[in-house]
N, C-alpha and C positions, 0 to 999 in steps of 0.2 A: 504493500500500500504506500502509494506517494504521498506525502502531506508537504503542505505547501504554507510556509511562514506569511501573513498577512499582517503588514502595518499598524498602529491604532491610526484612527482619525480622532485628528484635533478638530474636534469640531464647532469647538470655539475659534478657529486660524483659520483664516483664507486667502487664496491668492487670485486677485484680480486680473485676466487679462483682458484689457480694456482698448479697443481700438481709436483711433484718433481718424480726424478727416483729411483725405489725402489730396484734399483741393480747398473746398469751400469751407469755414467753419462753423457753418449752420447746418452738416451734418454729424455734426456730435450730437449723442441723443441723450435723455433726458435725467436720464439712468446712467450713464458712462459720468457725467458732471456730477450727480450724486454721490453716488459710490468714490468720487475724486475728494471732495470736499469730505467724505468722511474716514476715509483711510488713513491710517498715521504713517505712511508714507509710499510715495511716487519714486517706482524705477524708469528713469526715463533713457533713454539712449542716446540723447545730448537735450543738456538740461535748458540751453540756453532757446533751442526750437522750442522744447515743450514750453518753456516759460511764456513766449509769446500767447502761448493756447491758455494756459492756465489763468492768465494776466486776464484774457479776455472772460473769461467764464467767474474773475472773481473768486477764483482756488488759489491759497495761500497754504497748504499741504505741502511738507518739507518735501523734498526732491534728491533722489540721490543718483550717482550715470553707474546704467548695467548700459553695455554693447559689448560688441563681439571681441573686442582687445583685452576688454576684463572678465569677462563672465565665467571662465576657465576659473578664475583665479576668487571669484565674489560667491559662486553660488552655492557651496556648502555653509557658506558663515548668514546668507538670505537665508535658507532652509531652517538654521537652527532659530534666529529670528521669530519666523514663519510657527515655528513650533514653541517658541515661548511665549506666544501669546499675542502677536504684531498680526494686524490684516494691513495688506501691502497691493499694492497695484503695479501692474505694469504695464509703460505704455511707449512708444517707439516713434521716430519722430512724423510717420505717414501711416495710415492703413493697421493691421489687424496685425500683433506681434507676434514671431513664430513665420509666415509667409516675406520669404528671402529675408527677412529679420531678426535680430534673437527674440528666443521665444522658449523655444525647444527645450534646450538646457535646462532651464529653469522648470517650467511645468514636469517634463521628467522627473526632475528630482525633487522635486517639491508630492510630487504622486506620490513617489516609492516611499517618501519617507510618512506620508499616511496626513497630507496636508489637504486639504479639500481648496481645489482650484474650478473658479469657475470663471467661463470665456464668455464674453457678451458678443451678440453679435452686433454687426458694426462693420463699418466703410471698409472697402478694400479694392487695388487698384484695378486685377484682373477679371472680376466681374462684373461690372457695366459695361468693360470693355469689350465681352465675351459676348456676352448679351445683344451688344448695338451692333455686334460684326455682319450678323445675319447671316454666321454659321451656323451646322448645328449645334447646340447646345445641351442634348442630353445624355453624350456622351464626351469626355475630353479630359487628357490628361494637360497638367502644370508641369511644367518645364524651368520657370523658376528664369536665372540666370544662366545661360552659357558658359563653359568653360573658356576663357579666353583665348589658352593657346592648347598647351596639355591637355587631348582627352576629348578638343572638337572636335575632329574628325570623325570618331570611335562615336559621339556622340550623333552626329547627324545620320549615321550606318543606322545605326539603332533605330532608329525613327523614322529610315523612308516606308516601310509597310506598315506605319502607324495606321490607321484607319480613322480613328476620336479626330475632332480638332483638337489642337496645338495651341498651347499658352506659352511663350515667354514674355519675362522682362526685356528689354535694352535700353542701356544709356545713349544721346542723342550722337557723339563721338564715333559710336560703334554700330550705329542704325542701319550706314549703307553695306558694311562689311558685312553682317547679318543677313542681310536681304538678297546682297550679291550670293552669300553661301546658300540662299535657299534656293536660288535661280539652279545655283549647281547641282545641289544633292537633291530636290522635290520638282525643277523644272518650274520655265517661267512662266506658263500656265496654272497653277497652284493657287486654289482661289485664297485670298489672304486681306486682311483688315487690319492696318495699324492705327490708335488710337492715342492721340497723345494728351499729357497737362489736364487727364481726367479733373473734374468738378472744378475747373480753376477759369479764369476768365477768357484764355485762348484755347479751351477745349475743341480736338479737330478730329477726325474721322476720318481714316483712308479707305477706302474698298476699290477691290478691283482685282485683277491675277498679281502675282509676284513680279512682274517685270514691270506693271503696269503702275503699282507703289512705288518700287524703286525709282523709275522715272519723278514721278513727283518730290520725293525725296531729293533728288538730284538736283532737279531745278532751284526745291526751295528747302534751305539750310536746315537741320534739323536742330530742334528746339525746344526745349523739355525732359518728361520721362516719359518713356514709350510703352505700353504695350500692346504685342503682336500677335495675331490669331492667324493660324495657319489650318486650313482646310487639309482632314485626313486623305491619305491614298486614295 
């Protein structure tokens, strides 16, 4: 007989992950501002963005920086926090933490050690985007970031018999080298919708095949954050 060691829950301790708005800031909801102002304290991922958000909402909730350079090194001393008694929030400087952001680390181990975490839902940058492409949408995997050198190639192998549409991020720097790569490995026919500067004031929409992006892109300079929906095989 197997038996399997299970954690207590402090169920007094909780850990907020709390999405922020990745454009506008009237989509922060009502409950994420709440739970802000009552928490004794905010992991932000650079305190000086959140502060602007916080500043706006009237949240004066100490603030301390988790991201990806210290979170190796923070998040067993957060956990033991977590279990003496602290409800803590965590929030990143766009979008829903955990998605290409830290996140992970943290709820992991905040689980295992029998912490009760719970995730609001909330703004995030891949799904309006995903939505407005006029792909389909009930089937697709996240792709996340590209590897930039090491491991692209191997990567785009992988995924030309994908079938699902296709979600990546890109930064505006690396937009056309992206898109040139998909012209390569998916063909310039590939139907595909870039969306960039989600819920922000120059929010833009591309559709068309993948050559037919690229071109626009070409013409006109890429600017913002982007994400890309790529039509399955």
């Amino acid at each position: 007989m197997v038996s399997a060691t299970i954690p207590p829950l402090y169920l007094c301790q909780m850990l907020y992950i709390i999405p922020t708005p990745v454009g506008n800031l009237e989509d922060m909801t009502f409950r994420s501002v709440r739970l802000l102002k009552e928490v004794e304290l905010i992991l932000a991922e650079d305190t000086r963005t959140s502060g602007f958000l916080l500043k706006h909402y009237g949240i004066d909730t100490q603030m301390r920086s988790y991201h990806m350079h210290n979170e190796h090194k923070v998040v067993d001393s957060i956990v033991e926090e977590l279990k003496g008694g602290r409800e803590i929030a965590l929030i990143t400087d766009a979008g829903t933490p955990g998605i290409s952001d830290p996140g992970f680390l943290l709820v992991r181990e905040a689980a295992k050690a029998g912490v009760v975490v719970q995730t609001l839902p909330g703004a995030t940058a891949f799904v309006p985007a995903l939505v407005n492409s006029g792909l389909p949408c009930d089937r697709f995997t996240f792709e996340g970031f590209l590897p930039p050198k090491k491991g692209r190639q191997t990567k785009f192998l992988s995924l030309q018999e994908e079938t699902r549409t296709m979600v990546f991020y890109e930064s505006p720097h690396k937009l056309l080298k992206t898109l040139n790569d998909f012209v390569t490995y998916f063909g310039a026919d590939r139907p595909c919708s870039v969306s960039r500067e989600i819920s922000k004031k120059f929010e833009e929409t591309v559709r068309g095949t993948v050559e037919e992006v690229l071109a626009h892109f070409t013409q006109h300079a890429p600017k913002g954050e982007f994400v890309l929906i790529l039509g399955g095989a």
